[in-house]
C-alpha positions as CSV (number, residue, x, y, z in Angstrom):
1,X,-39.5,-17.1,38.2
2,X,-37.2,-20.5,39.3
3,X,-34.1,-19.5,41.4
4,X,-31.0,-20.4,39.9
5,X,-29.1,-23.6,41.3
6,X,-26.4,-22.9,44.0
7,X,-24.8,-25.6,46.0
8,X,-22.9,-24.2,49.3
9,X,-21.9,-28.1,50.8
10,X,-19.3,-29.5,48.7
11,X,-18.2,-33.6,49.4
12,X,-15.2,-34.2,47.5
13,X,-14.2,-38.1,47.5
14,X,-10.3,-37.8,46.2
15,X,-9.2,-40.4,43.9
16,X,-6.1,-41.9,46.6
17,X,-6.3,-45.7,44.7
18,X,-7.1,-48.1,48.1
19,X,-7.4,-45.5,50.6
20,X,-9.4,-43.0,51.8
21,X,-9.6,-39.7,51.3
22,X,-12.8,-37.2,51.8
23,X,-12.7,-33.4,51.6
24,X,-16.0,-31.7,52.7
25,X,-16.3,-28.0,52.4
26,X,-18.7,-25.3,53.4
27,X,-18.5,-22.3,50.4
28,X,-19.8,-18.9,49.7
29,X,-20.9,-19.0,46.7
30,X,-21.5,-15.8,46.5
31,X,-17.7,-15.2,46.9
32,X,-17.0,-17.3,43.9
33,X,-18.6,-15.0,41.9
34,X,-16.6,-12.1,43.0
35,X,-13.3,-13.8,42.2
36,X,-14.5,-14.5,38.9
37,X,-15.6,-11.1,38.1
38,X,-11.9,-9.6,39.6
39,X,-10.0,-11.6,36.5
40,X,-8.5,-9.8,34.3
41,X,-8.6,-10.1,31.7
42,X,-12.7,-10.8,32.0
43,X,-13.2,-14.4,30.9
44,X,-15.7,-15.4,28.8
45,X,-18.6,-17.9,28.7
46,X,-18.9,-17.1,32.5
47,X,-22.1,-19.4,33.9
48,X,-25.6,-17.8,34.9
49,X,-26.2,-20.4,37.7
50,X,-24.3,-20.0,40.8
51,X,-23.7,-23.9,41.1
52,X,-21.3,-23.8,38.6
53,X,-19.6,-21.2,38.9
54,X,-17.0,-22.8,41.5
55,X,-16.2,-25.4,39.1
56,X,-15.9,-23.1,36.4
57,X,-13.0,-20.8,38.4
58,X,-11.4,-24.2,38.9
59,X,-11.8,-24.8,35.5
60,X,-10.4,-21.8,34.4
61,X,-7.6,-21.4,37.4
62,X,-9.3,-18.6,39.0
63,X,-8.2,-18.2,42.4
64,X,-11.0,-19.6,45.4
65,X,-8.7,-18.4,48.4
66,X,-11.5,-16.9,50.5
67,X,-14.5,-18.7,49.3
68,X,-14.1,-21.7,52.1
69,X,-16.3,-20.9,55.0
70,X,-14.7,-24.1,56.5
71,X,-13.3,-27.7,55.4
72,X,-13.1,-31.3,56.9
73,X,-10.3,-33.4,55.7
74,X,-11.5,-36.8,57.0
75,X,-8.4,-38.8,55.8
76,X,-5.3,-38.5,53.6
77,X,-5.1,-41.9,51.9
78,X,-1.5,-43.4,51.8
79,X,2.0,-41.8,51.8
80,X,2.1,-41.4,47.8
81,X,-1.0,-39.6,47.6
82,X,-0.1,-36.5,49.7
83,X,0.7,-35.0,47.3
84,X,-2.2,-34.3,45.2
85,X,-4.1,-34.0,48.8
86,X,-1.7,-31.0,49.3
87,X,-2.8,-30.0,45.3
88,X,-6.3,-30.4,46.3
89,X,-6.2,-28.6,49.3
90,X,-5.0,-25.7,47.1
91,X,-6.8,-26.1,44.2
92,X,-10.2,-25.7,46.0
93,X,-8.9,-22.7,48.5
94,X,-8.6,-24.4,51.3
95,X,-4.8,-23.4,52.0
96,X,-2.6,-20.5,50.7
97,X,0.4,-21.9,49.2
98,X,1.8,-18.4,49.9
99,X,1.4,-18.6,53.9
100,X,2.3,-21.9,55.4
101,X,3.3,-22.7,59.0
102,X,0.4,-20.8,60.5
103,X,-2.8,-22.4,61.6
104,X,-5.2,-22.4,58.8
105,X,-8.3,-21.4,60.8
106,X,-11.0,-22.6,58.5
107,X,-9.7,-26.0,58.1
108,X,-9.5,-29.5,59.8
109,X,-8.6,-32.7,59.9
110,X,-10.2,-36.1,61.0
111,X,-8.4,-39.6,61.1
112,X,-11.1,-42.3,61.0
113,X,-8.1,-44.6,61.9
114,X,-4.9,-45.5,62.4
115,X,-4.4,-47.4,59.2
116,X,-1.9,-46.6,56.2
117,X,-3.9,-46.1,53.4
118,X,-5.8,-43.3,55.4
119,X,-3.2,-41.3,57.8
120,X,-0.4,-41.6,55.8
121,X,-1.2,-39.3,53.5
122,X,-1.4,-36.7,56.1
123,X,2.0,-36.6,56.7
124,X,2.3,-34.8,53.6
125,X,-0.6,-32.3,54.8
126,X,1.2,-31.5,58.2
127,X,4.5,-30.9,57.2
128,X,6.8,-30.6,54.0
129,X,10.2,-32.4,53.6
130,X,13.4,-29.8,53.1
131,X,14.9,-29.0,49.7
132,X,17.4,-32.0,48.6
133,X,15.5,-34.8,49.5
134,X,13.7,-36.8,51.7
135,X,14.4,-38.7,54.7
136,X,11.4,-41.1,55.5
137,X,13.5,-42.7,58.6
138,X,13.0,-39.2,60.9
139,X,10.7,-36.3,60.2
140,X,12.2,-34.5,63.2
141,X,16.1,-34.6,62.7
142,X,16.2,-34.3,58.9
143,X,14.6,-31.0,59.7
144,X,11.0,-31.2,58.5
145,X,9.1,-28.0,57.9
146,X,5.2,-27.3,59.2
147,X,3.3,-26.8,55.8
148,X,-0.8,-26.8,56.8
149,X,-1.4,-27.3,60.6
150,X,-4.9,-27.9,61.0
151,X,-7.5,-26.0,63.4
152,X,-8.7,-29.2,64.8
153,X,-7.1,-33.0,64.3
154,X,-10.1,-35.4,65.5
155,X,-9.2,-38.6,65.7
156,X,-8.8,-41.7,68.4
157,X,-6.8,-41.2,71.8
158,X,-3.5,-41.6,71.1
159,X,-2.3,-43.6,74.7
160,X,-5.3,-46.0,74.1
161,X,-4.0,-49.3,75.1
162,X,-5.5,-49.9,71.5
163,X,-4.3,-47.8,69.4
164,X,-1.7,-49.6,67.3
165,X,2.3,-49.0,67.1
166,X,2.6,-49.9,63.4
167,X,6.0,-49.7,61.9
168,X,4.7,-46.7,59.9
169,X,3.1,-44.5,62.9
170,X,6.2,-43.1,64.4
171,X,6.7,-40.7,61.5
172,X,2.7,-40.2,61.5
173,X,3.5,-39.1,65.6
174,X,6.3,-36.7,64.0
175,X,4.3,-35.0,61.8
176,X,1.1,-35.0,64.0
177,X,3.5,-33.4,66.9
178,X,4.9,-30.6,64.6
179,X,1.2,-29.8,63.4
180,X,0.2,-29.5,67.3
181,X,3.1,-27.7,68.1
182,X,2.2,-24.9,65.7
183,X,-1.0,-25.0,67.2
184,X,-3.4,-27.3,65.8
185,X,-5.8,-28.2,68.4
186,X,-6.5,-31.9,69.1
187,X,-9.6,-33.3,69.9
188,X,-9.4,-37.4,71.1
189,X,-12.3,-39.2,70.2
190,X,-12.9,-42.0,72.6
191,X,-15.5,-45.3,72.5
192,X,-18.9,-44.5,70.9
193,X,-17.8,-41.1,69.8
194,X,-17.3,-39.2,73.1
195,X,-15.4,-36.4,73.3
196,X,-12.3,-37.1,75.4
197,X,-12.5,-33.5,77.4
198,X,-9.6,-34.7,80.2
199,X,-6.4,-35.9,80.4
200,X,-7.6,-39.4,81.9
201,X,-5.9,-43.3,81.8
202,X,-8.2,-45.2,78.5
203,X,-10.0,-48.4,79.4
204,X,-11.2,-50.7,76.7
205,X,-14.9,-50.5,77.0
206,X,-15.7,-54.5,77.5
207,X,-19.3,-54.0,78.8
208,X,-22.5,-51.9,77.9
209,X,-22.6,-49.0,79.8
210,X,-25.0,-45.8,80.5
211,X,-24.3,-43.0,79.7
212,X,-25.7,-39.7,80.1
213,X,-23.5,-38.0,77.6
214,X,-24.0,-37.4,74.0
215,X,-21.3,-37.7,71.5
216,X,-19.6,-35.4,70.4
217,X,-21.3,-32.9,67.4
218,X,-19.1,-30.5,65.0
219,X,-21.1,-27.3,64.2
220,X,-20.3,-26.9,61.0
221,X,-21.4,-24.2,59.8
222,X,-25.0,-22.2,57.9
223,X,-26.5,-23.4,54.5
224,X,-29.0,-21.9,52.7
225,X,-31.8,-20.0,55.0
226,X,-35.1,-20.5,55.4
227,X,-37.2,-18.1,56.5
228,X,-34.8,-15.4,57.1
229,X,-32.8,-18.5,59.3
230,X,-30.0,-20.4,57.5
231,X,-30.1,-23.6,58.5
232,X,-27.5,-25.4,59.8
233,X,-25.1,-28.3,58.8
234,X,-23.8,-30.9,61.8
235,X,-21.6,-33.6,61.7
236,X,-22.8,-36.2,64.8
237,X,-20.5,-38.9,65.7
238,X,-22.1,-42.5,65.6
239,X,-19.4,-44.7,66.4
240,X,-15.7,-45.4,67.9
241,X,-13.2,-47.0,69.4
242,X,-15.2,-50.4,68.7
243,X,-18.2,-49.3,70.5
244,X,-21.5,-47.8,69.6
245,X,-23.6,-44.9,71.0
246,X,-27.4,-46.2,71.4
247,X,-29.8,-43.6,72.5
248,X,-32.2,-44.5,74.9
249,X,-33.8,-41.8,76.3
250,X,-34.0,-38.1,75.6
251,X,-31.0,-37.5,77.6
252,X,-29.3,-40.7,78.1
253,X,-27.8,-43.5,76.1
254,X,-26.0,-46.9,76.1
255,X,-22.1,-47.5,74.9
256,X,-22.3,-50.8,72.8
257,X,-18.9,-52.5,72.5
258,X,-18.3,-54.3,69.6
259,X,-16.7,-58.1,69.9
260,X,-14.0,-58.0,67.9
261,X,-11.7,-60.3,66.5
262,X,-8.2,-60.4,68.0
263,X,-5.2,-61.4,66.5
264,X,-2.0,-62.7,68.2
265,X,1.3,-61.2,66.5
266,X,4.8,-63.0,66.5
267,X,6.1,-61.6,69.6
268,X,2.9,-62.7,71.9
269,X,0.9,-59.3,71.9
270,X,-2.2,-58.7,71.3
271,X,-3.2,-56.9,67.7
272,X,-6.7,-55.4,68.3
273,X,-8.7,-55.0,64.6
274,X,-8.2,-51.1,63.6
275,X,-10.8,-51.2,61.2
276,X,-13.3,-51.8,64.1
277,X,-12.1,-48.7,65.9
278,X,-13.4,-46.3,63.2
279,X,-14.9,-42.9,63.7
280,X,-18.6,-43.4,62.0
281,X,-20.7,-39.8,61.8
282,X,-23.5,-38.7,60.0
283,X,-23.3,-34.7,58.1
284,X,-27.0,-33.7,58.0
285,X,-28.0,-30.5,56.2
286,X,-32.1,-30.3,56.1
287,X,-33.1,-33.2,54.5
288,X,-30.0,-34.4,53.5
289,X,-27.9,-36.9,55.5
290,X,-24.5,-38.4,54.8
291,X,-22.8,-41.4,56.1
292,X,-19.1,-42.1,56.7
293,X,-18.2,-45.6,58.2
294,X,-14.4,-45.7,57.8
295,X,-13.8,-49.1,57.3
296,X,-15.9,-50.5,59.5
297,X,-17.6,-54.5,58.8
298,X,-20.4,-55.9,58.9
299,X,-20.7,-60.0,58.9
300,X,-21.2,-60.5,55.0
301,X,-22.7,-63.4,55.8
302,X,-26.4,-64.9,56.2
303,X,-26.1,-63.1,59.6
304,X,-25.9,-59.8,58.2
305,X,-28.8,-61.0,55.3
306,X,-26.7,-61.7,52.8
307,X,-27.6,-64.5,50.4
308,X,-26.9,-65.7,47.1
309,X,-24.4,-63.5,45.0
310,X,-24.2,-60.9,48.3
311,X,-22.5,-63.4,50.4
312,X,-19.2,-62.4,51.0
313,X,-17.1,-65.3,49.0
314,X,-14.4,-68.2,50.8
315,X,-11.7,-66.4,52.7
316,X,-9.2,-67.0,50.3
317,X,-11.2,-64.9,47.5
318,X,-9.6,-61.1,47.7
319,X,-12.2,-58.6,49.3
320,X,-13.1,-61.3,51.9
321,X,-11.7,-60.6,55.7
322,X,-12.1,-61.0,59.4
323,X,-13.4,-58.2,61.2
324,X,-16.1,-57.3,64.5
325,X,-19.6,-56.6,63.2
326,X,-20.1,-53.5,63.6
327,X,-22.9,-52.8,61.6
328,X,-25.0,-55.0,63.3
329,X,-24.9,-52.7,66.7
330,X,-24.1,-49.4,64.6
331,X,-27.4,-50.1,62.8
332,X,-30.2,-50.5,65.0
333,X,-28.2,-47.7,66.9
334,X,-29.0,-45.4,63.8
335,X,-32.6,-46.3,63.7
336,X,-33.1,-45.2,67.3
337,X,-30.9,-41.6,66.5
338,X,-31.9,-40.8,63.0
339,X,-35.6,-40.7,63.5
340,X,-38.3,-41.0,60.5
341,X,-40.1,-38.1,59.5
342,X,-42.2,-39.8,57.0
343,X,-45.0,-37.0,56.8
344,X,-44.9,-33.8,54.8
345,X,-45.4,-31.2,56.8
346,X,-44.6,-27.5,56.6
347,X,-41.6,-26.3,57.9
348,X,-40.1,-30.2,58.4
349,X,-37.1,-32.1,56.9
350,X,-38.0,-35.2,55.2
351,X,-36.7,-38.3,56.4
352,X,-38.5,-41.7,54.5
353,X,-37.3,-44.3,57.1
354,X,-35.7,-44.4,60.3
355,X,-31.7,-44.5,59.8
356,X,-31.9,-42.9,56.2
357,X,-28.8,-41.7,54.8
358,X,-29.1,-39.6,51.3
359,X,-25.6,-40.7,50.6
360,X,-23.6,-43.3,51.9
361,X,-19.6,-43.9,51.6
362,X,-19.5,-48.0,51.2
363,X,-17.3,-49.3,54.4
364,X,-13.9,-50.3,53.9
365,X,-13.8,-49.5,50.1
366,X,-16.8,-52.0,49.6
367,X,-15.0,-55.0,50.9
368,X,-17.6,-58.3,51.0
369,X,-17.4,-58.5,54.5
370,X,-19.1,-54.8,54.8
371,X,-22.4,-53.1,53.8
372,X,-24.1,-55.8,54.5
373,X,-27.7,-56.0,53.4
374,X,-29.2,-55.5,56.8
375,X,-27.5,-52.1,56.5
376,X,-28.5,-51.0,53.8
377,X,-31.9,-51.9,54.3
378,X,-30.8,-49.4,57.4
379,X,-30.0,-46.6,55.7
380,X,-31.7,-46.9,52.3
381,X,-29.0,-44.8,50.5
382,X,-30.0,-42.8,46.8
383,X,-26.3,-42.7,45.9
384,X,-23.2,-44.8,46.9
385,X,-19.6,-43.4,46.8
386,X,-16.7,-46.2,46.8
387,X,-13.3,-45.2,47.0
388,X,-11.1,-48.0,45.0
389,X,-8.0,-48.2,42.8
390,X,-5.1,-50.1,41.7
391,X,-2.7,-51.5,44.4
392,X,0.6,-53.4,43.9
393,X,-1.6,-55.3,46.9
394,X,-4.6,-55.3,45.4
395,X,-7.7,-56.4,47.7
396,X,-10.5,-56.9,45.3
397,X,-12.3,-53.7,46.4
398,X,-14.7,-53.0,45.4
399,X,-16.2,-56.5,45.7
400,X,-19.3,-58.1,43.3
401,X,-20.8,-59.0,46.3
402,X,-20.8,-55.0,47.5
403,X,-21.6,-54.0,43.8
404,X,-24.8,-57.1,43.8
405,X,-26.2,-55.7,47.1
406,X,-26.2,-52.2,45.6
407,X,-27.6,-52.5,42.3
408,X,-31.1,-52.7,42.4
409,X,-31.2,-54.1,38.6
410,X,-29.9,-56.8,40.1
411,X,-31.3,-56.8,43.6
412,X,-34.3,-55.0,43.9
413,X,-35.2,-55.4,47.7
414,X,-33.1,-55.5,50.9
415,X,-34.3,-57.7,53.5
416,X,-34.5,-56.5,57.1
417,X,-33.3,-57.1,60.1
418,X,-36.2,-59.0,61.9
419,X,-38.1,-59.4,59.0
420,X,-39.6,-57.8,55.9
421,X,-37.6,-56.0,53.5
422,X,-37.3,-52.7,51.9
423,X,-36.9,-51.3,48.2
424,X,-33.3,-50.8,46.9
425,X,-33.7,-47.1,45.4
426,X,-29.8,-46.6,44.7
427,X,-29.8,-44.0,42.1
428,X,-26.1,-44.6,41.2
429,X,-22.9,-45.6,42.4
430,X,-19.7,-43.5,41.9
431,X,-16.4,-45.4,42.1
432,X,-13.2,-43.1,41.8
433,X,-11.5,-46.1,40.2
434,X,-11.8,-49.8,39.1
435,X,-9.6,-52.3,37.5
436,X,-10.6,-54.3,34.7
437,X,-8.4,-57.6,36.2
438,X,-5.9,-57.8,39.1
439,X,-3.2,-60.8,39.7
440,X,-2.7,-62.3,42.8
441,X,-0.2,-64.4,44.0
442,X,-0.4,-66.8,46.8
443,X,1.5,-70.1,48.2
444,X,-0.5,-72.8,47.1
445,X,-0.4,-74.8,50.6
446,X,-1.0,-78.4,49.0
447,X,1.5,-77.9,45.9
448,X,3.8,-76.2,48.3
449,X,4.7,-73.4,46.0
450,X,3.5,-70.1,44.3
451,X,1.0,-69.6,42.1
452,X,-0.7,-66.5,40.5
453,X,-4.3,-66.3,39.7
454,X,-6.4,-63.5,38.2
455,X,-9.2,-62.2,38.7
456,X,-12.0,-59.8,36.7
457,X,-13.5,-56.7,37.8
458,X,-17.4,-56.0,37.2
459,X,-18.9,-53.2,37.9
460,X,-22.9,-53.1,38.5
461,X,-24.8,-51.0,35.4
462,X,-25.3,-48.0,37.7
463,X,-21.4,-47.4,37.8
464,X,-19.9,-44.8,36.8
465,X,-16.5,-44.5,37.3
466,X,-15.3,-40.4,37.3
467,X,-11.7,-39.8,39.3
468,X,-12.2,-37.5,42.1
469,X,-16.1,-37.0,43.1
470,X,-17.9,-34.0,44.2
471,X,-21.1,-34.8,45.5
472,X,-23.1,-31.3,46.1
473,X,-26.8,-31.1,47.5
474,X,-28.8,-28.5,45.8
475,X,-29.6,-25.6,48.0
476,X,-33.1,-24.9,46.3
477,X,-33.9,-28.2,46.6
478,X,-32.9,-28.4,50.7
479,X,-35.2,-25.7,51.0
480,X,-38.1,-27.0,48.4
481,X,-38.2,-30.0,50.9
482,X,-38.6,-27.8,54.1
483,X,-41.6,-25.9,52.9
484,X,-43.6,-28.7,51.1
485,X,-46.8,-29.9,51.5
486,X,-46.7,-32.7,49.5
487,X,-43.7,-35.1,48.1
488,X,-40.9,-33.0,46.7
489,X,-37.9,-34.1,45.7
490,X,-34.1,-33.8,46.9
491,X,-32.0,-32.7,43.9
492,X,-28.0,-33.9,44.4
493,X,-25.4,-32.9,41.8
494,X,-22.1,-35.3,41.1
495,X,-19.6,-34.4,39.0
496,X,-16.0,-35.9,38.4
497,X,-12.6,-35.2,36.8
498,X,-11.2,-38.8,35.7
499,X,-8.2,-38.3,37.6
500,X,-6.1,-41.8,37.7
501,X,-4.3,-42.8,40.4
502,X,-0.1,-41.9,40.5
503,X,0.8,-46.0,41.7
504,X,2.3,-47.8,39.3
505,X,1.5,-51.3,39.1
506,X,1.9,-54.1,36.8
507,X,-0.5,-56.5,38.5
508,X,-3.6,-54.5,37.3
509,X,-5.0,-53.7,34.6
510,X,-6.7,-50.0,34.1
511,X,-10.2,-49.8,33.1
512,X,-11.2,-46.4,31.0
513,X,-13.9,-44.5,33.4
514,X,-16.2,-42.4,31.9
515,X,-15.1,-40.3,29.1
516,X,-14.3,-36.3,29.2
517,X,-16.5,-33.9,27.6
518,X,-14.9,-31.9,25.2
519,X,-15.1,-29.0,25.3
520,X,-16.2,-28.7,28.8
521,X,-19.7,-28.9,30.2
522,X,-20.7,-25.3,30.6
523,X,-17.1,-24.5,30.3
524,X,-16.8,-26.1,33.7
525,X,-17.1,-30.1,33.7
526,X,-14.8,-32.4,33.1
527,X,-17.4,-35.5,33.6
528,X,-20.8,-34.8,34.3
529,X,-22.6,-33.4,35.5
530,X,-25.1,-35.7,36.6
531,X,-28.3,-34.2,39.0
532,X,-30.4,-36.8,40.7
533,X,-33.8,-36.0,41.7
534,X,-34.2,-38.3,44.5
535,X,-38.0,-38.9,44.4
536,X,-39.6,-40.0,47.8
């Protein structure tokens, strides 16, 4: 008799327009039941398999407050999406509404960077602005309360002689210091993703150096078991602070800095590329394997294997940028860490090629000049998650020359680094949001004035654009995998909810996403849901 579907790792991709915002959580299932079966009240239409019945209390606004085993906020988009991260948080039982101010110990939070469109946000998470309005000038003196303070806040050393004073990262600071002063533990992640574990004066890492350290690994918690063991989920940092770990040995490894581009500002200091100083890691749960870049670059050029319609347009084309290559160390790095295991064998994960990632998030919310071809034929993902919206400043994201190198109707092959290439099995790629066209306006250097231009937005065939994304492995299938034989296939389930993004612009244009089922799917599903069975 089949064993009903459950799905215990949950990878929510929030719809926060240009920005960033990823929620992964740990559930008991098994807990979600229980909360359904305590309304009163019983509802009716209540699912037989376990994997939908979070969903379904969503759906019908049952309560999931003690269902999260734990939760990884790895971003918060900009300022006016905290918000519905705050909603979010709730909505999936990650906070109690009814209890703030105390550290919520199941929960945490990771800052891939020190950009807007993905701390900001965050602001909103730490700490909640008194009644009567809101005074953006001074979280501290206009009397700021603590709302969620996190277990753990991961993210870059703050005194780094890198790290960048932006006009926005004072009130960031406040928030950050209020969160930490109610407890939340910080943990500095420093170049190639050590652990900072001292108080100690930052150097920027300008040469290759051994190292006999390992970077720094979250256990995050136990999936399904296995043989009376569950087995367990890791997140492993790859990359940061511009620099790469490379191992090289069974208990040593090499710190590769990445050159990067260096701009001058106004007043004669140095402006060091933030998007370079991302915090890459890879979430591994038996066979299955996710990858989160930040917005990290590669060259988008011929040197990163792009040719044709992947080569990242002129400089001037929205989408196009100037960053360090980071993929081109992060890469090879990947191959040497995330070994093939290529063979079926009893009691082994599955792994087809050496860097393969199940899922990957597209860098830098698919900008030209990242996921480059080289590294893609890297990680060989089944399913690509973008995170794009409308801007005021739009960027072009996500770019056709991201959407060509994806789409294997289109492109059919990846070449590789140092030769050869490999098959483009990309099942499908979920966008949160595209525009149909965007407007641009830019000085026309020649005609010395002004002039608007616009540009259209097309998505590859395999697009499917669905609001906020939950991307769940399927437990049987993690297990399935473990205990073959022969090929077996990795079963994911995505699902969406069309959310729209709360900006208002009037120099985009909306495009419609995929439409809602109505009624629900199973009582549960607003879009989808859509299972992939990744075939080897």
């Amino acid at each position: 008799m089949p064993v009903p579907d459950s799905a215990c790792l949950e990878i929510h991709m929030l719809n926060v327009s240009h920005g960033d915002s990823v929620m992964i959580i740990l559930r008991d299932v098994d807990k979600v039941k229980e909360k359904i079966d305590a309304v009163t009240p019983a509802l009716t239409g209540v699912p037989a398999d376990p994997i939908d019945w979070m969903p379904f209390a969503v759906a019908n606004d049952v309560s999931l407050l003690g269902t999260v085993k734990n939760c990884l906020l790895v971003d918060g988009g900009d300022d006016f999406v905290g918000d519905a991260i705050v909603i979010a948080l709730e909505e999936y039982g990650v906070v109690d509404p009814g209890n703030k101010g105390e550290v919520v110990e199941n929960f945490s939070v990771m800052v891939s960077h020190f950009h807007d469109d993905h701390d900001q946000g965050l602001r909103t998470v730490f700490v909640e602005p008194p009644a009567g309005g809101v005074d953006l000038k001074d979280i501290i003196k206009t009397k700021w309360k603590v709302r969620y303070p996190p277990k753990y806040i991961y993210c870059s050393p703050r005194k780094h002689p890198r790290t960048p004073r932006t006009k926005n990262m004072p009130l960031f600071w406040q928030a950050f210091d209020l969160a930490v002063g109610a407890d939340s533990k910080v943990v500095e992640i420093a170049e190639g993703g050590m652990q900072v574990l001292k108080a100690t004066k930052h150097q920027v890492l300008l040469a290759a150096k051994t190292t006999t350290k390992k970077p720094l690994v979250i256990e995050f918690g136990d999936g399904v078991s296995y043989k009376g063991e569950p087995i367990p989920i890791t997140i492993t940092m790859l990359a940061a602070g511009a620099a790469v770990y490379e191992k090289t040995g069974k208990d040593k490894g090499t710190l590769q800095p990445v050159p990067s581009k260096v701009k001058k500002k106004k007043d004669g200091k140095k402006l060091w590329d933030e998007n370079d100083r991302s915090l890459c890691f890879v979430l591994e749960y038996g066979s299955f394997r996710y990858f989160h870049g930040g917005d990290i670059a590669g060259d988008g050029m011929e040197g990163g294997g792009n040719t044709g319609k992947a080569k990242m347009p002129k400089k001037s084309t929205p989408g196009s940028g100037t960053h360090g290559d980071v993929e081109k160390i992060l890469g090879p790095a990947m191959e040497k860490s995330l070994e093939a295991k290529a063979s079926w064998a009893k009691d082994k994960d599955w792994f087809p090629n050496a860097g393969h990632c199940t899922v990957m998030k597209a860098s830098h919310h698919a900008s030209a000049s990242s996921v480059d071809t080289y590294f893609l034929a890297t990680v060989r993902p089944r399913i690509v998650l973008m995170s794009t919206g409308p801007r005021a400043k739009h960027h072009g994201h996500p770019t056709p020359a991201v959407m060509f190198r994806c789409d294997k109707a289109t492109n059919p092959t990846w070449d590789k680094r140092g030769g050869g290439t490999a098959k483009n099995k990309v099942d499908a790629i979920y966008v949160t949001e595209i525009t149909d066209t965007y407007t641009v306006t830019k000085k026309d250097g020649k005609k010395k004035k002004f002039v608007k231009k616009t540009f259209s937005m097309v998505p590859a065939a395999a697009t499917k654009q669905i609001g906020d994304i939950v991307l769940r492995p399927i437990d049987g299938s993690i297990v399935d995998v473990r205990k073959a034989t022969k090929s077996t296939a990795l079963r994911v389930q995505v699902f969406g909810n069309g959310a729209k993004t709360t900006e208002k612009t009037t120099n985009t244009k909306a495009r419609a996403g995929e439409p809602k089922n109505s009624p629900r799917e199973k009582g549960a599903y607003l879009i989808g849901p859509y299972v992939h069975t990744l075939d080897p």
